[in-house]
C-alpha positions, 0 to 999 in steps of 0.5 A: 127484450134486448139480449146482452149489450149490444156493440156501439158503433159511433154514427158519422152523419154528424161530422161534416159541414156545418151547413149541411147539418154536420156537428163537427165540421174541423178536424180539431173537432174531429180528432177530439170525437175520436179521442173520446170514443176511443177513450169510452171504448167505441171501436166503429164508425159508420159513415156514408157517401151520401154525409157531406164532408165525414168521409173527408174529415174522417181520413184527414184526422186518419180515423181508419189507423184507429177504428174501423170505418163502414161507409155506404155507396149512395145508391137511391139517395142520388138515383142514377149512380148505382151501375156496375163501373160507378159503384166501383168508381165511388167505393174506390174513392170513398177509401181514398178520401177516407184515408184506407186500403179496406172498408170494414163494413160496404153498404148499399144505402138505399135501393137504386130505382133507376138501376138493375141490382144485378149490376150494382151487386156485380159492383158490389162484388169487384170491390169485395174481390180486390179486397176492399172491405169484410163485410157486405151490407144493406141499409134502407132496403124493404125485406123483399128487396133483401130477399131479391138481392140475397137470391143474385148474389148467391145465384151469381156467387156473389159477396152475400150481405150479412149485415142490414142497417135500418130506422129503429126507435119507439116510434119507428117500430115496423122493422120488428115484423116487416125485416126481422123475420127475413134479416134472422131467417138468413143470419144477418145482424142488425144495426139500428141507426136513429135511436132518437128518431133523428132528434124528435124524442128530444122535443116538444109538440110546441117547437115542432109546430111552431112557425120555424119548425126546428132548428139545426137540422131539423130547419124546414129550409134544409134538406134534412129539416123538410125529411124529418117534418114530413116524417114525424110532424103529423098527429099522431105523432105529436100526440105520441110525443106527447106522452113520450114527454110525460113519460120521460118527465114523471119518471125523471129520465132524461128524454135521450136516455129513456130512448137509449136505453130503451133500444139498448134493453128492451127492443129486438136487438141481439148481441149474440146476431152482432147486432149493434146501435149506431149512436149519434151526438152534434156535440162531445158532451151529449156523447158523453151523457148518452154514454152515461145514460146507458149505464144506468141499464134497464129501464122500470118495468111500469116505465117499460109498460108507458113506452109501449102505449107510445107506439100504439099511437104512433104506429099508423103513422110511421114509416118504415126509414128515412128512405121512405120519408125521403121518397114521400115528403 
């Protein structure tokens, strides 16, 4: 079960262009998100190289004079851009487009396959030492490979990464006994992005098996739609779906809420590690249903019980994270 509340970070993969899946995509509707999250108390904001436009609209509405921004290096997203001089390079003009001097949080967001991790952590390291951002951290990266990078850079005297950001839901669950043991082993927090699993505990097996096969980002002519359909449109994830949509229906909370609060109250996350839910909304008012919905606090132990059938179901089926979909759709 979840210890204490854990913090709120707002997840900016939903501001940029439109057509690349992107919710808020003007800086009117961006300065609007920002007063909201800054109203409810959210301080954070992760965004990424790899997020269209965010970083753009981010510091065009000057969101690092109010939050502290993380953002990622692409790395395995966009393979042959993790040497030494480019991860300098991107992470430089990251700050600039964003608008700062200092990053709060720098992450590697996926490993680079066609790069040595000794030179991209060497990078990593330049930008740490000419003080660009606080905190180092991982995002997608299996627990030896976190192992592996832990290893260099305490061997070269590197930034260590201290902080790990990775897929955690109902149905994407291996975390728990794949990188927990090695992320508390060596201190770092935890951040879970995905609480909804990208939107799939929001639907019904009919709209995702139907001939469009999604709509929004979940499009299967999009990038974003091909990775989500090859992630969640299987069986044994429909029929764990299934039961999900019973669940949420006979105890009358809402499908959002239910996975909210359950990654808020009942998953592995630790407010005393720093852990942290990376929340995401394509519009202002879902932001602000999740907000409430979270309120409400743990879920009913006969509800609790339910869930846990759910990822009996679905875990023969789940990846470890987006970057395993995205490496086997």
């Amino acid at each position: 079960m979840a210890t204490g509340s854990p913090t709120l970070v707002f997840g900016g993969g939903s501001i940029g262009l439109e057509a690349s899946g992107g919710s808020f995509s003007l800086v009117e509707d961006v300065e609007e998100l920002l007063s909201i999250l800054q109203m409810e108390g959210i301080e954070q904001i992760d965004t990424a190289q790899l997020y269209s436009t965010s970083e753009q609209l981010l510091g065009q509405a000057r969101a690092g004079e109010r939050f502290l921004i993380d953002t990622k290096h692409i790395g395995g997203w966009a393979p042959g851009n993790s040497s030494r001089a480019q991860v300098v390079e991107r992470g430089m003009k990251s700050l600039r487009t964003l608008g700062i001097e200092k990053a709060n949080i720098f992450y590697l967001h996926a490993p680079d396959p066609t790069a040595s991790i000794e030179d991209t952590l060497a990078g990593v390291n330049d930008l740490y030492v000419a003080g660009k951002f606080a905190r180092f951290g991982l995002s997608n990266f299996t627990a030896e490979q976190v192992k592996d990078a832990i290893l260099i850079a305490k061997d070269k005297n590197y930034v260590v990464p201290t902080v790990y950001q990775g897929n955690y839901n109902v149905v994407s669950r291996r975390i728990e006994t794949e990188l927990f043991p090695v992320l508390r082993e060596h201190g770092m927090s935890f951040y879970a992005y995905s609480p909804i699993a990208a939107g799939f505990l929001t639907k019904t097996r009919e709209l995702l098996t139907q001939a469009s096969g999604g709509q929004g980002r979940w499009r299967p002519d999009t990038q974003f739609g091909q990775l989500y359909l090859s992630m969640y449109n299987k069986p044994k994830m429909l029929e764990a779906l299934d039961l999900w949509n019973e669940i949420s229906e006979s105890s009358k909370i809402p499908r959002a809420e239910l996975a909210y609060r359950w990654i808020a109250f009942h998953s592995l996350l630790d407010e005393k590690q720093g852990d942290a839910i990376v929340l995401g909304a394509s519009t202002t008012k879902q932001l602000k249903s999740t907000l409430i919905g979270l309120r409400h606090g743990p879920l009913p132990r006969s509800v609790q019980e339910r869930i846990a059938e759910v990822w009996e179901i679905a875990k023969g089926e789940s990846v470890l994270d987006s970057y395993e979909g995205y490496k086997l759709k």
